[in-house]
C-alpha positions in Angstrom: 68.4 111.1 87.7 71.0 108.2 87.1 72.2 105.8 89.8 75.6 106.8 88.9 74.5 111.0 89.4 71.9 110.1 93.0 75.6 108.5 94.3 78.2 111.3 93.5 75.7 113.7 94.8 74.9 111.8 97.6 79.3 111.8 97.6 79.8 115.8 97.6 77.4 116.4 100.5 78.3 112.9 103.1 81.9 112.2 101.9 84.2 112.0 105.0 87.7 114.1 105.0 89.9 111.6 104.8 93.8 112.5 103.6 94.3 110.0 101.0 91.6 111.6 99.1 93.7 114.8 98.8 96.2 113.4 96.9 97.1 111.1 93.4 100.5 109.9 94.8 100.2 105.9 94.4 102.5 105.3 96.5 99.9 107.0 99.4 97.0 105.7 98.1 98.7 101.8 98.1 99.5 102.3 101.7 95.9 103.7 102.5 94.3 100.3 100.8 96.3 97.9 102.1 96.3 99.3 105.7 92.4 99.5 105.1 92.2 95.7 103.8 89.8 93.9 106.5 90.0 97.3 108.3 87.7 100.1 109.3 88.9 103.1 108.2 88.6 104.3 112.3 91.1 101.8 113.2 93.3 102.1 110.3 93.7 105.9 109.8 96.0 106.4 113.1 98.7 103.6 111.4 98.4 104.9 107.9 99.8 108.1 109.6 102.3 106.5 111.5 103.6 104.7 108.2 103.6 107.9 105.6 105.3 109.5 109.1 108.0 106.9 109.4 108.3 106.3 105.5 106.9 108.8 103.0 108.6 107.7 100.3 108.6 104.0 99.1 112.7 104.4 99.2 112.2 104.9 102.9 110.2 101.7 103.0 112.0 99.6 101.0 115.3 100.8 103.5 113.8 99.8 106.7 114.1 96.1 107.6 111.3 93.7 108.1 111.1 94.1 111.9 110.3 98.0 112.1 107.8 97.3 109.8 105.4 94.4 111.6 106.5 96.6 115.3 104.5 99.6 113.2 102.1 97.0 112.1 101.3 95.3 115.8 97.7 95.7 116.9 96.6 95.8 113.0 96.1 92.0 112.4 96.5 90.1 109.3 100.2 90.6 109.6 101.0 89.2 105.8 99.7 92.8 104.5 103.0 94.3 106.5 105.4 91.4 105.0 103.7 92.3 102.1 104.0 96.1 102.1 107.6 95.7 102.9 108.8 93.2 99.7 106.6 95.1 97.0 108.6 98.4 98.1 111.8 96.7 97.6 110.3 95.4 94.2 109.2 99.0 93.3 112.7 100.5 94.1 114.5 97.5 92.3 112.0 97.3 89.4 110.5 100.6 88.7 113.1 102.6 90.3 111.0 104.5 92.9 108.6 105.1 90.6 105.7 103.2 92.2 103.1 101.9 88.8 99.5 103.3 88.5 98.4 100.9 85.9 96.0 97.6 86.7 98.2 95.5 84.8 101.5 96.7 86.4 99.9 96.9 89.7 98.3 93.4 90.2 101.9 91.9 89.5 102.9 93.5 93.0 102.7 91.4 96.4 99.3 91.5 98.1 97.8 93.7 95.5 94.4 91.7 94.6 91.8 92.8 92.2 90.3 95.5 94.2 93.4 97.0 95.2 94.4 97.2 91.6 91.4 98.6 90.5 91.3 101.3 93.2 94.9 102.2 93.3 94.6 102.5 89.3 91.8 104.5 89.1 92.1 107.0 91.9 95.9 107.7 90.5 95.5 107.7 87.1 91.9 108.0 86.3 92.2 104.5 84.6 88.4 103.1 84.4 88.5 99.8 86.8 85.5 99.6 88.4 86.2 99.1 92.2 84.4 96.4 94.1 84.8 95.9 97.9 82.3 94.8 100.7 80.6 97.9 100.4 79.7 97.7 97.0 78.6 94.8 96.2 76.1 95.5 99.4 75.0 98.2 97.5 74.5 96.9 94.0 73.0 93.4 95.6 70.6 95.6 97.2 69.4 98.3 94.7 69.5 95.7 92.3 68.2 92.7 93.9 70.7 90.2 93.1 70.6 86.8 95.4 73.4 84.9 93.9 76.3 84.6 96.5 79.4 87.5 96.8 81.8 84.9 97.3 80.8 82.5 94.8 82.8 82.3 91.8 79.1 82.9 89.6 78.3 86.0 92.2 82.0 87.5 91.5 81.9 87.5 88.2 78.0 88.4 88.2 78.9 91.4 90.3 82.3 92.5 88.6 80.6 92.8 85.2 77.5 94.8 86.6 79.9 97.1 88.4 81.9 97.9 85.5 79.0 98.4 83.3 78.0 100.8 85.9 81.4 102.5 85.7 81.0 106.3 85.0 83.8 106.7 82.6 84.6 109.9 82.6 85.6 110.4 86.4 85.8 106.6 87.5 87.6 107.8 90.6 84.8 109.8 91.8 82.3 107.2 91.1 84.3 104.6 92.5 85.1 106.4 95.8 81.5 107.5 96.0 79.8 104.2 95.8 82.5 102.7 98.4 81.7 106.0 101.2 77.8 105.4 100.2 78.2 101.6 101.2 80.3 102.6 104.0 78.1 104.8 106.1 74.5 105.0 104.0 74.1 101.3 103.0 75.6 99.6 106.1 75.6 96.0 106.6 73.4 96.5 109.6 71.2 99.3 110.3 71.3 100.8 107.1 69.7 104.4 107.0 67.3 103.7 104.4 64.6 106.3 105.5 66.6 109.2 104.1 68.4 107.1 101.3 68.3 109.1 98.1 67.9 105.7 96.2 65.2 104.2 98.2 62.6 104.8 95.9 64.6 102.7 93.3 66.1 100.1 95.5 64.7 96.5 94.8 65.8 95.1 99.0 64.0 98.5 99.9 61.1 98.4 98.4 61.0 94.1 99.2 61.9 94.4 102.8 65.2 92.5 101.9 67.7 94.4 103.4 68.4 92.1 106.3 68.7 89.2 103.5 70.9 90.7 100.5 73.6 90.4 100.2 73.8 86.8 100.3 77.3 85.1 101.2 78.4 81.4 101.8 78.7 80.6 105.5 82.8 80.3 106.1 83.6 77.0 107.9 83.3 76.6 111.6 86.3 78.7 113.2 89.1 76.6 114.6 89.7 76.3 118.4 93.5 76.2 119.4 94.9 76.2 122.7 98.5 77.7 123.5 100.3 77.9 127.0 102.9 80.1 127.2 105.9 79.5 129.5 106.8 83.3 130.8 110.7 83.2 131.8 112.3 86.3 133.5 115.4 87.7 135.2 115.6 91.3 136.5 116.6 92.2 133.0 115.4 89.8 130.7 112.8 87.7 129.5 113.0 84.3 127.2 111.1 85.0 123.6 111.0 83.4 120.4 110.8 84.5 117.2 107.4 82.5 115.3 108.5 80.9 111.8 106.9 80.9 108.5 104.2 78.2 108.0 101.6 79.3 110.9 100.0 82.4 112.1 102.1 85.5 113.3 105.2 84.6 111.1 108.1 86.7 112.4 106.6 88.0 115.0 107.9 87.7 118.7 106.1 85.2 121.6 107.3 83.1 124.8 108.4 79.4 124.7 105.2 77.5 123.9 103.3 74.1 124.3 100.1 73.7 122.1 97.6 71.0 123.2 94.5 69.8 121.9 92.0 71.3 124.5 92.6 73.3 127.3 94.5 72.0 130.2 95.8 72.4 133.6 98.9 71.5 135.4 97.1 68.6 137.1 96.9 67.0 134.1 99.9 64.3 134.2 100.8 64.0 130.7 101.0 67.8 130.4 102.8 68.5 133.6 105.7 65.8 132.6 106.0 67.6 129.4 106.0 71.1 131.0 109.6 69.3 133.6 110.8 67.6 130.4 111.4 70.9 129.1 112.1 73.0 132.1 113.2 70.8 134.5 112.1 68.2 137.1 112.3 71.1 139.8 110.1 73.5 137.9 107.6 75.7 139.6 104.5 76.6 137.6 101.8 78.8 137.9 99.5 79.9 136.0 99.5 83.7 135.2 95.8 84.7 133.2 94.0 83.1 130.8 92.9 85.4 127.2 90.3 84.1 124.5 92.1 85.6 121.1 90.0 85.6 118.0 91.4 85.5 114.6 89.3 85.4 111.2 89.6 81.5 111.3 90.7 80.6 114.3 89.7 81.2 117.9 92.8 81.0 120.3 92.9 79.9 123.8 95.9 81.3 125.9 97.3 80.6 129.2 100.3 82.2 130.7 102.4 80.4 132.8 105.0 81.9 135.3 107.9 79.8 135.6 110.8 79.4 138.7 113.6 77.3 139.4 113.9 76.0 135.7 116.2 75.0 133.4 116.3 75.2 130.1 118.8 73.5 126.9 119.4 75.9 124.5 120.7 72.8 122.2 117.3 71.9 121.6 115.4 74.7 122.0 117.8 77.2 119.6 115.1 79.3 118.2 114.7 80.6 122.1 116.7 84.3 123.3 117.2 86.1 126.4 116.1 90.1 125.3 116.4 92.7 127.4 113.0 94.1 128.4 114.0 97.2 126.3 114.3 95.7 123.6 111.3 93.3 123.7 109.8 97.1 123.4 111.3 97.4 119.8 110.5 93.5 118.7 107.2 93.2 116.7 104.9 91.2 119.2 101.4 89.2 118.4 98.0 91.4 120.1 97.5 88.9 123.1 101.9 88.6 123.9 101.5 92.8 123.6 98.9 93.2 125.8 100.2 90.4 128.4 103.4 92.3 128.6 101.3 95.6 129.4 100.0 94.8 132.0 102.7 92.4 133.4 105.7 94.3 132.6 104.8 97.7 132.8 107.3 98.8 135.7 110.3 96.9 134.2 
């Protein structure tokens, strides 16, 4: 039996029930993939619902305003996919009035639609042969075929795009496509794979040369960054001081506090910090700090304190990207993970 037939079969009996596979609307299966870019599909599936919920059409989408759509999005990470999201629907009403493309070439015009996107959104809407390739499968063709040469080198992409489209089944690419994802997914893991009762183990070349914990191969990513941000926390009975984050750094347009980024970490004994802290808040500043969180981000690793502030001051001349919101609407503003879960558990009872 063919690789192609030993996956699909492997497909029909282990596939999961998930409900962008019951449909060929592009417009469902775009929102599935790029809520499930960097994503397991356990964290992803409960916002995918919430988004065909809130907007099942793309009209709906391209309606809403930027805002609603990274609040939706909080939690998810990789906030560009929600800007994202939100431009190519107002592209798709403007360009293709409503009618959202399901061809490769139309699609990889769109914002945030990459290669794989393209080739899945293509394929499982319009049977269009695009071979898929993902994490998952080029685990599974570097193992069963025994290919060393890196997944993110330029060699090992093009190395692995050609073998995957050789491999395409042309006839029902969707079904091969999806199958060869699911198999990587929860057959051919990237740890503890269940090779035992693999239906290709016989076959596999990392199998049968005890390479599984080596292939695939990937370039080490540089050394994560290390930044550290103190947050000033300002509140009334009623309000509380935010700012909205602007484009050039990490959580563009989402909501945080008034801010001070150092070098390393630091305390308030430190001189040079604690003049900068009454430059900005005044000499007669009281400032404690709150809690301190450890936020990791695919290339950076971010170091938070949260400072309580009294008896301050504060020029709004200077400072004019700073607002007093009340603390129900802070609910409805589109927050980074750590800000979210700091106002949890600080501002629960307001």
């Amino acid at each position: 039996m063919t690789f192609q037939n030993e996956l699909i079969n492997w497909y029909h009996v282990n596939k999961r029930d998930l409900p962008w596979r019951h449909t060929q609307d592009a417009y469902t299966i775009w929102l599935s993939e790029i809520i499930l870019q960097q994503t397991r599909v356990e964290q992803g599936l409960p916002y995918f619902t919430k988004f065909l919920h809130k907007f099942p059409s793309v009209f709906d989408f391209a309606a809403t305003t930027e805002t609603e759509v990274l609040k939706l999005w909080q939690g998810l990470g990789y906030y560009s996919r929600g800007r994202n999201m939100h431009a190519t629907a107002q592209l798709v009403v403007k360009n293709f009035e409503g009618r959202f493309p399901t061809l490769h070439d139309e699609l990889i015009k769109l914002k945030g639609v990459g290669e794989y996107t393209a080739a899945a959104i293509s394929s499982f809407s319009s049977g269009e042969a695009r071979a898929v390739v993902d994490g998952n499968v080029f685990r599974v063709l570097a193992r069963y075929f025994g290919i060393d040469t890196a997944i993110n080198s330029p060699a090992g992409k093009k190395q692995f795009y050609m073998l995957a489209n050789d491999l395409l089944l042309k006839s029902d690419p969707a079904l091969y496509n999806q199958a060869i994802m699911e198999f990587g997914a929860i057959q051919c893991k990237p740890k503890s794979p269940v090779c035992s009762i693999c239906p290709l183990n016989q076959s596999c070349y990392a199998f049968k040369n005890n390479l599984i914990n080596v292939l695939p191969v990937k370039i080490k990513k540089a050394v994560q960054k290390h930044r550290f941000f103190n947050y000033f926390v300002c509140v009334t009975d009623t309000d509380v001081l935010v700012k909205e984050r602007q484009a050039g750094d990490i959580w563009q347009h989402l909501y945080d506090f008034p801010l001070i980024e150092t070098e390393n970490e630091i305390s308030l004994a430190d001189p040079i910090f604690n003049n900068e802290v009454k430059t900005l808040f005044g000499s007669d500043v009281d400032c404690t700090l709150l809690s301190y969180k450890r936020h990791i981000l695919t290339h950076q690793i971010i170091h938070v304190q949260f400072f309580g502030l009294k008896n301050y001051i504060f020029n709004f001349n200077k400072q004019k990207e700073l607002n007093w919101v009340s603390f129900s609407k802070l609910e409805e503003l589109p927050q980074p993970k750590v800000i979210h879960n700091f106002i949890l558990e600080h501002f629960a009872s307001q």
